[in-house]
C-alpha positions as CSV (number, residue, x, y, z in Angstrom):
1,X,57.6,108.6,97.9
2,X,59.8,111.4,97.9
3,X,63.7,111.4,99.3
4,X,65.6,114.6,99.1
5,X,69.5,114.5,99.8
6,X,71.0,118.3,100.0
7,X,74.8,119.3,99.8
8,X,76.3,122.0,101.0
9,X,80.1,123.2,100.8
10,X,80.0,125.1,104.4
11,X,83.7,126.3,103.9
12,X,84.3,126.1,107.8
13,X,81.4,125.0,110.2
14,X,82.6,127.0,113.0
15,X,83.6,130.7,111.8
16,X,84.9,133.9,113.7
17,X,82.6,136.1,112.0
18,X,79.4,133.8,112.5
19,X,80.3,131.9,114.8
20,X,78.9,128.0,114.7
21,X,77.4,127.9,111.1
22,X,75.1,124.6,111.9
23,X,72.9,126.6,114.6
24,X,72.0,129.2,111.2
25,X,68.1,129.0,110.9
26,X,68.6,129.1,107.2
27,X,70.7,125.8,107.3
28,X,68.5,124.4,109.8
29,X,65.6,124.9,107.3
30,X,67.5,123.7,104.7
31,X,68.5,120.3,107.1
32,X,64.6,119.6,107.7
33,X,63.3,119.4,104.4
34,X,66.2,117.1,103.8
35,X,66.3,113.5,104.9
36,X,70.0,113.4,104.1
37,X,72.3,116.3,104.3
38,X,75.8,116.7,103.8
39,X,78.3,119.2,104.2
40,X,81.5,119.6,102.9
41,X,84.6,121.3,103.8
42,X,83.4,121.5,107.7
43,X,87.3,121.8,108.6
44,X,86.2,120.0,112.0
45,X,88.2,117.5,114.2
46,X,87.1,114.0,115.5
47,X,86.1,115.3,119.2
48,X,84.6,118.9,117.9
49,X,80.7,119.5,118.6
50,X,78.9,119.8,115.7
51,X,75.2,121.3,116.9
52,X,73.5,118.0,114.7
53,X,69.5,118.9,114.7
54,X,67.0,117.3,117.0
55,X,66.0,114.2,115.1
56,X,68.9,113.3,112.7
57,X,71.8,111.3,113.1
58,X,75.6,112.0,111.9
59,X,78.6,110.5,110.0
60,X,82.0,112.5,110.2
61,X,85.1,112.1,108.2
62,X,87.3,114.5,110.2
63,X,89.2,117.1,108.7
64,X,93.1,116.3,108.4
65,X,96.3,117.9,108.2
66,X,99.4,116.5,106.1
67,X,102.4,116.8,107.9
68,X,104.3,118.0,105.1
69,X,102.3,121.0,105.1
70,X,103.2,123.0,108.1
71,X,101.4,126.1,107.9
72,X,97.7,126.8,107.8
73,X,94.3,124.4,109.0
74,X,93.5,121.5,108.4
75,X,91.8,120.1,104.9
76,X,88.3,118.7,104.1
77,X,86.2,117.6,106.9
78,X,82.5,115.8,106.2
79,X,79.3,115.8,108.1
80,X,76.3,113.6,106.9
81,X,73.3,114.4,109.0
82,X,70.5,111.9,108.4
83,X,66.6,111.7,109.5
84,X,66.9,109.3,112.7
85,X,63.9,107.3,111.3
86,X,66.8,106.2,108.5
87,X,68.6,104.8,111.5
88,X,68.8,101.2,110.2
89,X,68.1,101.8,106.5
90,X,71.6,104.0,105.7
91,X,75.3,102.5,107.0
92,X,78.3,103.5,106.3
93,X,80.1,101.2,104.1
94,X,83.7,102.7,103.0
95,X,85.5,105.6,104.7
96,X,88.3,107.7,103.6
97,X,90.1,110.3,104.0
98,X,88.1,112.6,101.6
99,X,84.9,110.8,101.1
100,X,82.5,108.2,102.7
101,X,80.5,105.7,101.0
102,X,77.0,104.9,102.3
103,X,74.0,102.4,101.2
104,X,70.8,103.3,101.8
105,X,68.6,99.9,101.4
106,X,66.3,99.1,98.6
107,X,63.2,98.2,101.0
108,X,63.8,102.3,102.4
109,X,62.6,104.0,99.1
110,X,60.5,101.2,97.6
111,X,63.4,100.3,95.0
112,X,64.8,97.0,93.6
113,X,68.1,97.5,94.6
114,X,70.4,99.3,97.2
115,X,71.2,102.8,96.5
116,X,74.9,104.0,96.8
117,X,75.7,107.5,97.8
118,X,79.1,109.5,98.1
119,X,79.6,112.2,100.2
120,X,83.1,114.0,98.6
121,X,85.5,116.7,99.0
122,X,87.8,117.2,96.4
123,X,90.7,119.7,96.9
124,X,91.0,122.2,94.2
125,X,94.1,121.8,92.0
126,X,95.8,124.1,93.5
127,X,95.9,122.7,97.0
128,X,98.5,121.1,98.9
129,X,95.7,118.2,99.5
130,X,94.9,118.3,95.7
131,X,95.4,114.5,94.9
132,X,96.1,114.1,90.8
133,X,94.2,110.4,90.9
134,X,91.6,111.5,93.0
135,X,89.1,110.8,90.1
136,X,90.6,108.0,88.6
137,X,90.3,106.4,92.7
138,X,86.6,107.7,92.4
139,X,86.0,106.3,89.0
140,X,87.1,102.6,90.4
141,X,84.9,102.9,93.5
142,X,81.8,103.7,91.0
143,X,82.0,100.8,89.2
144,X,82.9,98.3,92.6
145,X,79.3,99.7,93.9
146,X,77.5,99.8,90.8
């Protein structure tokens, strides 16, 4: 049995020079071969449409803004599309900010245990929303879902 996941750091899902990224036919390829997909860095709010594909389901960790930075967009933003067949086989577990945990059960892929995936966005160090113990955070939720 095979199970592909695909990531992709869309910089923007909605963009003034090509308009709404997720309605690109080369993404859209990309989305069904994949029976989980995730983007990154989709800068999108809570209520924004995100064009998810005929037959997958989604999981978004909004974009946010700190209030102590007072110019520019908001930071981050994910999107998890994932093969509606997968409906009761991949939940959510832990939300954050920046990332969101899901398990994706045993019985799914034929395994012996539950598989634990991430979907990230980490800032670059130069960032306002760069957070210094961003991996040491990551490194402790590793080993709680291990």
């Amino acid at each position: 049995m095979s199970f592909k996941i695909s990531s992709w750091n869309i910089q923007g899902l909605h963009s003034s020079t090509f308009g709404m990224k997720s309605t690109d036919p080369e993404l859209i390829n990309t989305v069904n071969s994949s029976d989980v997909f995730i983007l990154v860095e989709t800068w999108c709010c809570a209520d924004m449409s995100t064009h998810c594909p005929n037959g997958y389901r989604e999981l978004i960790v909004p974009s946010y803004k700190k209030t102590k930075v007072r110019c520019g967009r908001a930071s981050g933003g994910i999107i998890v599309w994932y093969r509606e067949e997968l409906r009761a086989a991949l939940c959510p577990i832990q939300r954050g900010d920046t990332h969101l945990w899901m398990k994706i059960r045993k019985d799914t892929l034929q395994n012996n245990t539950d598989i634990y995936l991430c979907a990230i966005y980490m800032p670059p160090a130069d960032s306002p929303y760069y957070n210094e113990e961003g991996f040491q955070e990551l490194q402790k939720e590793i080993c709680h879902f291990q």
